[in-house]
mmCIF file of the N, C-alpha and C atoms, coordinates in Angstrom:
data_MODEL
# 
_entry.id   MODEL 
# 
loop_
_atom_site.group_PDB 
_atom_site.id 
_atom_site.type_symbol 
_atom_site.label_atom_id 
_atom_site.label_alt_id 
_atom_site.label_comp_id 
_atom_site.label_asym_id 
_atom_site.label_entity_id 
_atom_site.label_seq_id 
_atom_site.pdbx_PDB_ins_code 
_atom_site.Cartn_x 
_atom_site.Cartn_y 
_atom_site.Cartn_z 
_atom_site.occupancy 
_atom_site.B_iso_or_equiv 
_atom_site.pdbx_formal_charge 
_atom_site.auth_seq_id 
_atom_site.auth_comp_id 
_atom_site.auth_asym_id 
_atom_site.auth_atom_id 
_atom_site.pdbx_PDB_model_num 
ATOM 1   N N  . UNK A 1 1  ? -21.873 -28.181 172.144 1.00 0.00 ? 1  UNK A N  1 
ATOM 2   C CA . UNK A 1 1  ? -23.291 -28.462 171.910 1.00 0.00 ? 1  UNK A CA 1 
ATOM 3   C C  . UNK A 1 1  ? -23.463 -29.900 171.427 1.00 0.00 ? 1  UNK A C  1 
ATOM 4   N N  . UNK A 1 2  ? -22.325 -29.891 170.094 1.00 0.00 ? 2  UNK A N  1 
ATOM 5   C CA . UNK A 1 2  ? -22.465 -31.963 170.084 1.00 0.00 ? 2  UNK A CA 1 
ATOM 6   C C  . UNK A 1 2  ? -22.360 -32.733 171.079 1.00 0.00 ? 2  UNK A C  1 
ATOM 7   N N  . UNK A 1 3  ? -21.512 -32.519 172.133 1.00 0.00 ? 3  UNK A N  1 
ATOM 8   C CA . UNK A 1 3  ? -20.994 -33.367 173.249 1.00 0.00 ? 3  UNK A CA 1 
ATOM 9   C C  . UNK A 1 3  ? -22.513 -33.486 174.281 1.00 0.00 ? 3  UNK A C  1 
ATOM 10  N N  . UNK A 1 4  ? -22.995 -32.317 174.201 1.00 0.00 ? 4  UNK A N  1 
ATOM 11  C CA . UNK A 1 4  ? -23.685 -32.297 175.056 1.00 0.00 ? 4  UNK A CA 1 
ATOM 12  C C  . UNK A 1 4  ? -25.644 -32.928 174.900 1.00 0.00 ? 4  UNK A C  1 
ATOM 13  N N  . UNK A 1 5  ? -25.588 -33.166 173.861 1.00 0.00 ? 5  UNK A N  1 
ATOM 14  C CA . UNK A 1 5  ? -26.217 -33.587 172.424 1.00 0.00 ? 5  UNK A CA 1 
ATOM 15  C C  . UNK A 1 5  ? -26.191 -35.397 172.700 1.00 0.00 ? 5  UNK A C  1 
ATOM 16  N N  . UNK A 1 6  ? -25.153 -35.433 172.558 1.00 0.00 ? 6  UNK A N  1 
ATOM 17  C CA . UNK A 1 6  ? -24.689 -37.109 172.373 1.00 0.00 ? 6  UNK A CA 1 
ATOM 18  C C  . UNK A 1 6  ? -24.510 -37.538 174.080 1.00 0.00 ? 6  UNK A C  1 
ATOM 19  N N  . UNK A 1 7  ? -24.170 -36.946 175.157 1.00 0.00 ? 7  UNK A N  1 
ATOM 20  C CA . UNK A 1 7  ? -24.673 -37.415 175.895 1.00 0.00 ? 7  UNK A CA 1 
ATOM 21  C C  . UNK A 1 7  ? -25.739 -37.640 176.571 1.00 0.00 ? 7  UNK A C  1 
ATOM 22  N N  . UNK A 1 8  ? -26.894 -36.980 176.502 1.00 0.00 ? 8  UNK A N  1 
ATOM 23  C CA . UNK A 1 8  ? -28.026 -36.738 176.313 1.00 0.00 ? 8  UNK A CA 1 
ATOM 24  C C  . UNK A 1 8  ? -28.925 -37.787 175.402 1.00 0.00 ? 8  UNK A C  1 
ATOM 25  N N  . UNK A 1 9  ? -28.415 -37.836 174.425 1.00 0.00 ? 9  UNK A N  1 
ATOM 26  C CA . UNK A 1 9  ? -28.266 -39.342 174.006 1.00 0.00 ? 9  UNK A CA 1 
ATOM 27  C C  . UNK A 1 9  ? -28.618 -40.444 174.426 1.00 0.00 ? 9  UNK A C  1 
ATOM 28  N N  . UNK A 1 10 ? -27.050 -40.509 174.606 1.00 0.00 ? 10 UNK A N  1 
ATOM 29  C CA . UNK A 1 10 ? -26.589 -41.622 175.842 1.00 0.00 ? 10 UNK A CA 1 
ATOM 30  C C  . UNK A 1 10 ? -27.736 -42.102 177.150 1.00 0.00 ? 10 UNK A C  1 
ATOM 31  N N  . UNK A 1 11 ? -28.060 -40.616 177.785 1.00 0.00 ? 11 UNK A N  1 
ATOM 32  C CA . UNK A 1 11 ? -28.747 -41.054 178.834 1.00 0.00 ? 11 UNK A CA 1 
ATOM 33  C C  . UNK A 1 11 ? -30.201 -41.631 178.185 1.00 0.00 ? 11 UNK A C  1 
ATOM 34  N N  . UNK A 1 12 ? -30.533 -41.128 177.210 1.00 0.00 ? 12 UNK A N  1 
ATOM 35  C CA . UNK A 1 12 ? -32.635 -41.095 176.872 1.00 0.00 ? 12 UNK A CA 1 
ATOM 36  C C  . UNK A 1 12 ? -32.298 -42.967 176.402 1.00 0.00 ? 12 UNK A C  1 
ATOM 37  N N  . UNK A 1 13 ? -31.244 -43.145 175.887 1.00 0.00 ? 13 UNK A N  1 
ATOM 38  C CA . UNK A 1 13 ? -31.159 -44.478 175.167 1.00 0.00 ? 13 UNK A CA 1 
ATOM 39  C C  . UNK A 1 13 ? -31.481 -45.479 176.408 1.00 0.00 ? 13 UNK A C  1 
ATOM 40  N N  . UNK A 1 14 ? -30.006 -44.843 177.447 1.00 0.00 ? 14 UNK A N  1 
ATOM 41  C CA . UNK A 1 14 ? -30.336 -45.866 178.374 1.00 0.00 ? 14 UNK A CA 1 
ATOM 42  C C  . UNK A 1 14 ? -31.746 -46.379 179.472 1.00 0.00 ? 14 UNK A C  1 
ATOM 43  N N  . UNK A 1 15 ? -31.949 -45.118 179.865 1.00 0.00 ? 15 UNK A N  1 
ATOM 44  C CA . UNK A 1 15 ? -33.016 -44.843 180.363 1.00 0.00 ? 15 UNK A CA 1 
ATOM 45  C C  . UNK A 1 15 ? -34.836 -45.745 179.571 1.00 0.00 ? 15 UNK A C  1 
ATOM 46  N N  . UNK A 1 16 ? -34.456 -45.247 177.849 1.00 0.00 ? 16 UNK A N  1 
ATOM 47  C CA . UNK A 1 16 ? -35.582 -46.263 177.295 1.00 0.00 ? 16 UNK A CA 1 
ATOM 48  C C  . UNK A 1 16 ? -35.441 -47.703 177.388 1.00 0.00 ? 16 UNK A C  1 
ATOM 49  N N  . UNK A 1 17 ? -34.085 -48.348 177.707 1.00 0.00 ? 17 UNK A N  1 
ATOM 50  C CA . UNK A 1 17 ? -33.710 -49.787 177.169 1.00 0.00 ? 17 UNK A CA 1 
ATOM 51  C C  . UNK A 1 17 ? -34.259 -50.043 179.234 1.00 0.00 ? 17 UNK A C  1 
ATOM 52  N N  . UNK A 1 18 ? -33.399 -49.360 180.191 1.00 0.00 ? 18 UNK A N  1 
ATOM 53  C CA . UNK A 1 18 ? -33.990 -49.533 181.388 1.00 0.00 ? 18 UNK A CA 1 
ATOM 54  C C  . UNK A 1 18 ? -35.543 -50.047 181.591 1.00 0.00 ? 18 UNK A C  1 
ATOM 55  N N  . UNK A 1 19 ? -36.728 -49.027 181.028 1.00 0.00 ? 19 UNK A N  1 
ATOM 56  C CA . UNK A 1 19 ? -37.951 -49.091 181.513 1.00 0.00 ? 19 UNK A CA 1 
ATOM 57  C C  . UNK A 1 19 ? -38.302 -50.163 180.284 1.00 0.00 ? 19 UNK A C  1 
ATOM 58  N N  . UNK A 1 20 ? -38.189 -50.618 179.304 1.00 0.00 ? 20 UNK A N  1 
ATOM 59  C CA . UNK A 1 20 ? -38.573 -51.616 178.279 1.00 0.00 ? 20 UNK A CA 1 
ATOM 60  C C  . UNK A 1 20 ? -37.954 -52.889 178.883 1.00 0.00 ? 20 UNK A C  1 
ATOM 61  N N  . UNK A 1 21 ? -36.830 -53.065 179.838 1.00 0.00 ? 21 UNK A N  1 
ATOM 62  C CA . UNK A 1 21 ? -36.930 -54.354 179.890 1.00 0.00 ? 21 UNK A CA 1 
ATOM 63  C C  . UNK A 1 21 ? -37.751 -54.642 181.068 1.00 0.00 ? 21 UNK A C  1 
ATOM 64  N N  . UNK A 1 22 ? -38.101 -56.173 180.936 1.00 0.00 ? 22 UNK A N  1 
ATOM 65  C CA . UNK A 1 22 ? -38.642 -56.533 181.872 1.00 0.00 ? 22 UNK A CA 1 
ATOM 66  C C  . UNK A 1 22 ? -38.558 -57.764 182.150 1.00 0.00 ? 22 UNK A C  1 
ATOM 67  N N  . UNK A 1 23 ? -38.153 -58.410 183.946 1.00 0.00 ? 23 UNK A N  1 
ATOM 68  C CA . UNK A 1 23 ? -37.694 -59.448 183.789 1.00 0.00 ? 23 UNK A CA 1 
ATOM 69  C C  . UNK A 1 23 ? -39.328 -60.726 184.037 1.00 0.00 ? 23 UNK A C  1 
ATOM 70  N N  . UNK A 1 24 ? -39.464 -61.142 183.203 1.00 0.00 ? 24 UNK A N  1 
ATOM 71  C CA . UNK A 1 24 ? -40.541 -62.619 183.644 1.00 0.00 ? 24 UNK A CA 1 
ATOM 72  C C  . UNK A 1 24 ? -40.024 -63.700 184.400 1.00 0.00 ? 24 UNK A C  1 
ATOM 73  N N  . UNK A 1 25 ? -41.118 -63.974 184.854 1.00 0.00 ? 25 UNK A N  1 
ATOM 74  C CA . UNK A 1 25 ? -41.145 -65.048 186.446 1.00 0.00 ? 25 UNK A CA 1 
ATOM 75  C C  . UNK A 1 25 ? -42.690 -65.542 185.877 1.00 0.00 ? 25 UNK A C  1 
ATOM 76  N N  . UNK A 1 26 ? -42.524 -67.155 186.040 1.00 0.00 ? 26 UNK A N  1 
ATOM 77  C CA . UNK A 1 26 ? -43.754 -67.765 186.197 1.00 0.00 ? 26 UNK A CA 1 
ATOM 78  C C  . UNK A 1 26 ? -43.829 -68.538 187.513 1.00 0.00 ? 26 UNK A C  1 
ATOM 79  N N  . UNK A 1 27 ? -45.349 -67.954 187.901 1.00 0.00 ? 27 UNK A N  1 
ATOM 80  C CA . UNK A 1 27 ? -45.374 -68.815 189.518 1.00 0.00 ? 27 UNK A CA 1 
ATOM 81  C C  . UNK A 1 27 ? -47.077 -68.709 189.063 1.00 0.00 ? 27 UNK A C  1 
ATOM 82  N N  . UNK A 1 28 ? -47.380 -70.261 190.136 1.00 0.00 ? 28 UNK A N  1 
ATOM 83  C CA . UNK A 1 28 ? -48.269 -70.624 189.904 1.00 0.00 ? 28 UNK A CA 1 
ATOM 84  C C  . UNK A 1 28 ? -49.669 -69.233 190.365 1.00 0.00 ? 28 UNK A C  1 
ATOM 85  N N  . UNK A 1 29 ? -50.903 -69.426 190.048 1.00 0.00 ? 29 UNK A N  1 
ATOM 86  C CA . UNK A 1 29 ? -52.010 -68.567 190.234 1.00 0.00 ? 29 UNK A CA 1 
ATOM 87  C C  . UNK A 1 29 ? -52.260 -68.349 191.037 1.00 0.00 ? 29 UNK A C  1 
ATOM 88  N N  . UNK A 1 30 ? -52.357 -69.287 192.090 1.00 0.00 ? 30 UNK A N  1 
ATOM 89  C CA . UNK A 1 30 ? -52.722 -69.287 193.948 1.00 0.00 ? 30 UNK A CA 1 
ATOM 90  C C  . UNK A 1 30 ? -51.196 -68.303 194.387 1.00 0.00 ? 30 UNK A C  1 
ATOM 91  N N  . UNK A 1 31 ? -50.388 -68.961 193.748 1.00 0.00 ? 31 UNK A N  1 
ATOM 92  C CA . UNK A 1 31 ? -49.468 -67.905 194.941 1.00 0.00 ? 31 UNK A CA 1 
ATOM 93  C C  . UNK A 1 31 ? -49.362 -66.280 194.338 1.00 0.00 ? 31 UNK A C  1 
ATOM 94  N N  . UNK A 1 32 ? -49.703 -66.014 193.242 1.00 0.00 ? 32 UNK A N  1 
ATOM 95  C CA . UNK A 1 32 ? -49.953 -64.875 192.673 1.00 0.00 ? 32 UNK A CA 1 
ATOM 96  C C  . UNK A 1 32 ? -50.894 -64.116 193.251 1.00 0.00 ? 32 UNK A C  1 
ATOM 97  N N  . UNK A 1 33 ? -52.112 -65.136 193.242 1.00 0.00 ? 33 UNK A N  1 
ATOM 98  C CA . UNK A 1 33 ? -52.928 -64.358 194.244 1.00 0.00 ? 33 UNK A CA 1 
ATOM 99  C C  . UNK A 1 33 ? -53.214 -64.080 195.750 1.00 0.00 ? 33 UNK A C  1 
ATOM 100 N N  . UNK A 1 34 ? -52.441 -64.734 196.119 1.00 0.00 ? 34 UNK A N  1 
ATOM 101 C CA . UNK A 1 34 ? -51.834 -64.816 197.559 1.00 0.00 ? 34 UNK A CA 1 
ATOM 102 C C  . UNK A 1 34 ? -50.762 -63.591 197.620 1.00 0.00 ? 34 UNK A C  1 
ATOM 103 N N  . UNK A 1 35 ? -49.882 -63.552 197.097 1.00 0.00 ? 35 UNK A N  1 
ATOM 104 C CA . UNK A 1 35 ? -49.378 -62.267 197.273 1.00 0.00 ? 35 UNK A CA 1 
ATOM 105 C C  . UNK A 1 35 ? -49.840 -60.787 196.769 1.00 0.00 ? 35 UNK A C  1 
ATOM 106 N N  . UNK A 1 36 ? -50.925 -60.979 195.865 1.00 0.00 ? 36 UNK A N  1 
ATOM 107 C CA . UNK A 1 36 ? -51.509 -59.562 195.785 1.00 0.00 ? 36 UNK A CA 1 
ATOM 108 C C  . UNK A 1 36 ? -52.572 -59.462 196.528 1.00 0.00 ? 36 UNK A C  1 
ATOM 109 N N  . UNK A 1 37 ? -53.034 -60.423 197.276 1.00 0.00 ? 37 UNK A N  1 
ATOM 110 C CA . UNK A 1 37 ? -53.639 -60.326 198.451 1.00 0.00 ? 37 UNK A CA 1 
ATOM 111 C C  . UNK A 1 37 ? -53.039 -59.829 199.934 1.00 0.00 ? 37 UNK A C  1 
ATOM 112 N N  . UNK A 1 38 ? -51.585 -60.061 199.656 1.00 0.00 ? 38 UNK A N  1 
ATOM 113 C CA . UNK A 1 38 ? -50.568 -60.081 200.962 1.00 0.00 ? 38 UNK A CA 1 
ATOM 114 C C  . UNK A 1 38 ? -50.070 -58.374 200.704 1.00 0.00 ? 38 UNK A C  1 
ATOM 115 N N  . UNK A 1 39 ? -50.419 -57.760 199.421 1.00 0.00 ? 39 UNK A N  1 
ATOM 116 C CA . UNK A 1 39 ? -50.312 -56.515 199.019 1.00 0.00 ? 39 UNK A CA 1 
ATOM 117 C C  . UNK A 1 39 ? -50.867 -55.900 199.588 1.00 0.00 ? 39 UNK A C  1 
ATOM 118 N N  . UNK A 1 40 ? -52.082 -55.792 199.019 1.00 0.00 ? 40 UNK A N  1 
ATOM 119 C CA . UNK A 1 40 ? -53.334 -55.078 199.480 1.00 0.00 ? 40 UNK A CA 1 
ATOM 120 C C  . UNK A 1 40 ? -53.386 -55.030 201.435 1.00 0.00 ? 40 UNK A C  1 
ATOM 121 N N  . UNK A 1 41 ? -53.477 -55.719 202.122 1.00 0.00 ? 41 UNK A N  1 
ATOM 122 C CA . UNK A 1 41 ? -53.358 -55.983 203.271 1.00 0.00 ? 41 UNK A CA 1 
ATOM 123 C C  . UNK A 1 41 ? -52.273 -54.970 203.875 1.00 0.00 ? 41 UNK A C  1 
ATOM 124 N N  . UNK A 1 42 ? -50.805 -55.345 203.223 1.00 0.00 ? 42 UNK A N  1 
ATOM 125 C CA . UNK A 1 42 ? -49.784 -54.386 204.166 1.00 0.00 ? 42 UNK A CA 1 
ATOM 126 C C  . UNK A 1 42 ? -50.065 -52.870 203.483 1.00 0.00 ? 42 UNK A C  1 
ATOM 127 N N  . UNK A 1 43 ? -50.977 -52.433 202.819 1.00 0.00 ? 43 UNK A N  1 
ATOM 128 C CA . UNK A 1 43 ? -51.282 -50.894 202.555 1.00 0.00 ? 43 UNK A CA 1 
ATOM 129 C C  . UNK A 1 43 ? -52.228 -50.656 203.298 1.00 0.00 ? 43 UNK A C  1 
ATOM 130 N N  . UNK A 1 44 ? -53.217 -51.262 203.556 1.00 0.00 ? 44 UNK A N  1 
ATOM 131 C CA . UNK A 1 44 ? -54.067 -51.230 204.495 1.00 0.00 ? 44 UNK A CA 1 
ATOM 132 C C  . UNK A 1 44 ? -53.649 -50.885 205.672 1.00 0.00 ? 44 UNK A C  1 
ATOM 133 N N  . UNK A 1 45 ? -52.740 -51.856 206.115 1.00 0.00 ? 45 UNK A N  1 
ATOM 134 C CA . UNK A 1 45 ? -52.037 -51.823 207.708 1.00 0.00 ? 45 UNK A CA 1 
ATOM 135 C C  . UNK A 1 45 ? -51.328 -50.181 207.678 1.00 0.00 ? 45 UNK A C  1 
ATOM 136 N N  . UNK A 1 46 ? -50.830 -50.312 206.566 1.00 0.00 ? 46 UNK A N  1 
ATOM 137 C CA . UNK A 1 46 ? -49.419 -49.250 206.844 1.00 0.00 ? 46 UNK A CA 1 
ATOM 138 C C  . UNK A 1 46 ? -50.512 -47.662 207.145 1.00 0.00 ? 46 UNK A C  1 
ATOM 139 N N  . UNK A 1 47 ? -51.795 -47.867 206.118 1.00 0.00 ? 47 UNK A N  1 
ATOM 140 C CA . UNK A 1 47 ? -53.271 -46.284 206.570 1.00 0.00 ? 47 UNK A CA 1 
ATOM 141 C C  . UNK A 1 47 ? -53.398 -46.355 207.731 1.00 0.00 ? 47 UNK A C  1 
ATOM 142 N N  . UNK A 1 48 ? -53.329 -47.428 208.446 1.00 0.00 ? 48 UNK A N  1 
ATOM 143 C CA . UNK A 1 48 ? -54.325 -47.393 210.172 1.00 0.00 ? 48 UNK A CA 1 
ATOM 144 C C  . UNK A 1 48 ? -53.087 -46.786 210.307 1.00 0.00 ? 48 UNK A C  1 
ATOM 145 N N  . UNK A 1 49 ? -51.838 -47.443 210.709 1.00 0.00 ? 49 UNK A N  1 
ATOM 146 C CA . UNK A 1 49 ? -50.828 -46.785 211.379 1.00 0.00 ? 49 UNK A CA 1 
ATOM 147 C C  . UNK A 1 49 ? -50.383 -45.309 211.150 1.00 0.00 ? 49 UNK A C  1 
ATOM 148 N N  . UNK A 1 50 ? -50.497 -44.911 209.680 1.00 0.00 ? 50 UNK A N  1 
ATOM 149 C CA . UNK A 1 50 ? -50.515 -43.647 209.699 1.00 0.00 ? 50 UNK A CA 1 
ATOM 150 C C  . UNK A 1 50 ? -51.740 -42.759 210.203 1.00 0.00 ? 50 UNK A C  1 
ATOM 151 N N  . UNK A 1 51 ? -52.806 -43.145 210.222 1.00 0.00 ? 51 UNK A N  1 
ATOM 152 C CA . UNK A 1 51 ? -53.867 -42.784 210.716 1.00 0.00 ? 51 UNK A CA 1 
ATOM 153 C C  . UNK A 1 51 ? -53.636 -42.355 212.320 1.00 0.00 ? 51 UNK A C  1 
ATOM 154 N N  . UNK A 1 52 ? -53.359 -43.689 212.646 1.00 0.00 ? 52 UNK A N  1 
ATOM 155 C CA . UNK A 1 52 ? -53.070 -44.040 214.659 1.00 0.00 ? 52 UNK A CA 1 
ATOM 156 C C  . UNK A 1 52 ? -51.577 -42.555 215.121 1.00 0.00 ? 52 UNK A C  1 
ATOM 157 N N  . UNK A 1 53 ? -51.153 -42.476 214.434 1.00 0.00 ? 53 UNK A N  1 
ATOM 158 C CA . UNK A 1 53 ? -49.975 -41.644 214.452 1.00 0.00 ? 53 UNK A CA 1 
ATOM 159 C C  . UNK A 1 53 ? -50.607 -40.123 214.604 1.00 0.00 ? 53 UNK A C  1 
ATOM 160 N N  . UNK A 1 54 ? -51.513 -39.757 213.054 1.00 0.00 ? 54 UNK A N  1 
ATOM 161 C CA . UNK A 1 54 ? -51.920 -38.618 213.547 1.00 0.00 ? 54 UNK A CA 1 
ATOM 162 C C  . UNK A 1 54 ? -52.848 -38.652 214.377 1.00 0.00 ? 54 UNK A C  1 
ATOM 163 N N  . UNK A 1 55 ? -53.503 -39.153 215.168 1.00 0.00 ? 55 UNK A N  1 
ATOM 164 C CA . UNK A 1 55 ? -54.148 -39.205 216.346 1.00 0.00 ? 55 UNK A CA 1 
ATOM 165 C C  . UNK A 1 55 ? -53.126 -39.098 217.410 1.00 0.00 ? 55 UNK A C  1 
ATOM 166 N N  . UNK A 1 56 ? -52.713 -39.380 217.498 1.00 0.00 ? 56 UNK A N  1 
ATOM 167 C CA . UNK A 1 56 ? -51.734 -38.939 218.401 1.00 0.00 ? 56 UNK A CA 1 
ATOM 168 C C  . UNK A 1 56 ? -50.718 -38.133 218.646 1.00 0.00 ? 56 UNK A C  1 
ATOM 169 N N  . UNK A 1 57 ? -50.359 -37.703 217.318 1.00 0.00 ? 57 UNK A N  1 
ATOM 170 C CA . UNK A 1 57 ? -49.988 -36.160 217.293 1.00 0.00 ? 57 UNK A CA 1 
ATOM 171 C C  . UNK A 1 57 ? -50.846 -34.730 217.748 1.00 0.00 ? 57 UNK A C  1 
ATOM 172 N N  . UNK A 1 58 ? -52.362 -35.582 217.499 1.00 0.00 ? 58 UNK A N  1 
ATOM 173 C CA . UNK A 1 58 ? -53.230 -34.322 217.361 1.00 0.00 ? 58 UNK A CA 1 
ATOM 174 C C  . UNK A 1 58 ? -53.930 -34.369 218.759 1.00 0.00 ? 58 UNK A C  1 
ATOM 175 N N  . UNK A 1 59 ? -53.600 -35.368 219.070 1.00 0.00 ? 59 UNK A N  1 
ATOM 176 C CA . UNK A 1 59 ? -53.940 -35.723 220.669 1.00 0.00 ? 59 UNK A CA 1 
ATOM 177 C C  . UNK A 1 59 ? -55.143 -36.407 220.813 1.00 0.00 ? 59 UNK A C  1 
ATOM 178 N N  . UNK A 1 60 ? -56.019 -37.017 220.016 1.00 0.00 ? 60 UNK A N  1 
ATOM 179 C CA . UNK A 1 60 ? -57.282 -37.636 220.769 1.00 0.00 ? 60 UNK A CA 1 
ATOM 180 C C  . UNK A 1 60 ? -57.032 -39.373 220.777 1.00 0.00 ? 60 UNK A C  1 
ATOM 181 N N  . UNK A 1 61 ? -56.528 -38.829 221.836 1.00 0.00 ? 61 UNK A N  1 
ATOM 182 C CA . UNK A 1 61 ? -56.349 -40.372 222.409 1.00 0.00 ? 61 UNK A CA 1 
ATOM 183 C C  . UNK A 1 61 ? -56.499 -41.102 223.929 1.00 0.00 ? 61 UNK A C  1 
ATOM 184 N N  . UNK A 1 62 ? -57.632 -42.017 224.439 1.00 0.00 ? 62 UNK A N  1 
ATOM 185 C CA . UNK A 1 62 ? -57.631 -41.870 225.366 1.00 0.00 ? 62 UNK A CA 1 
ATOM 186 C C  . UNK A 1 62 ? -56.899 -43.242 226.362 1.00 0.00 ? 62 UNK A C  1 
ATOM 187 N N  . UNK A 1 63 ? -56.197 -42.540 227.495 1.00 0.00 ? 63 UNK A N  1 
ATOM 188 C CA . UNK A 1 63 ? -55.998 -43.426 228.504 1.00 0.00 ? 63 UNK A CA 1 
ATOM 189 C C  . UNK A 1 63 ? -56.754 -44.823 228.556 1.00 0.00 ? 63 UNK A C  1 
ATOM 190 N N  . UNK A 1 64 ? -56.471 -45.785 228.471 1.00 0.00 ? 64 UNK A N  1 
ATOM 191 C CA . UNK A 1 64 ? -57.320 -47.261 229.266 1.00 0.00 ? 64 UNK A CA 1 
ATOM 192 C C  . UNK A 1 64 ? -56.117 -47.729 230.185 1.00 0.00 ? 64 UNK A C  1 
ATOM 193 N N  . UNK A 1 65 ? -57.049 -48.369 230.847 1.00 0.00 ? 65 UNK A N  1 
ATOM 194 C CA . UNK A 1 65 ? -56.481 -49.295 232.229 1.00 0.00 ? 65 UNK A CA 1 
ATOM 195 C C  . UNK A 1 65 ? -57.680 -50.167 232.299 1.00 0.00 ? 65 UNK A C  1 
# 
């Protein structure tokens, strides 16, 4: 029960020191906001495509030429 106790431990310790660190980066404002702009965008993309997918699983999709 100690062993099992103290490793248990072990893991909650590591696990708290894991999610508390955090590494900092300074970059200028424009490119900050340029990439949470470049965020937003590929989630966007990635809905249509899942969207376009079930349409086409579900079948309404039509032929062009």
């Amino acid at each position: 029960m100690r062993e099992a106790l103290t490793i248990n431990h072990k893991i909650y310790k590591f696990w708290i020191i894991k999610v508390h660190m955090e590494e900092m980066i300074n970059i200028p404002k424009r490119e900050y906001e340029k990439l949470k702009m470049q965020a937003n965008i590929d989630v966007e993309l990635l809905t249509q495509l899942i969207e376009s997918f079930k349409d086409i699983k579900e079948g309404r999709i039509e032929r062009v030429r």
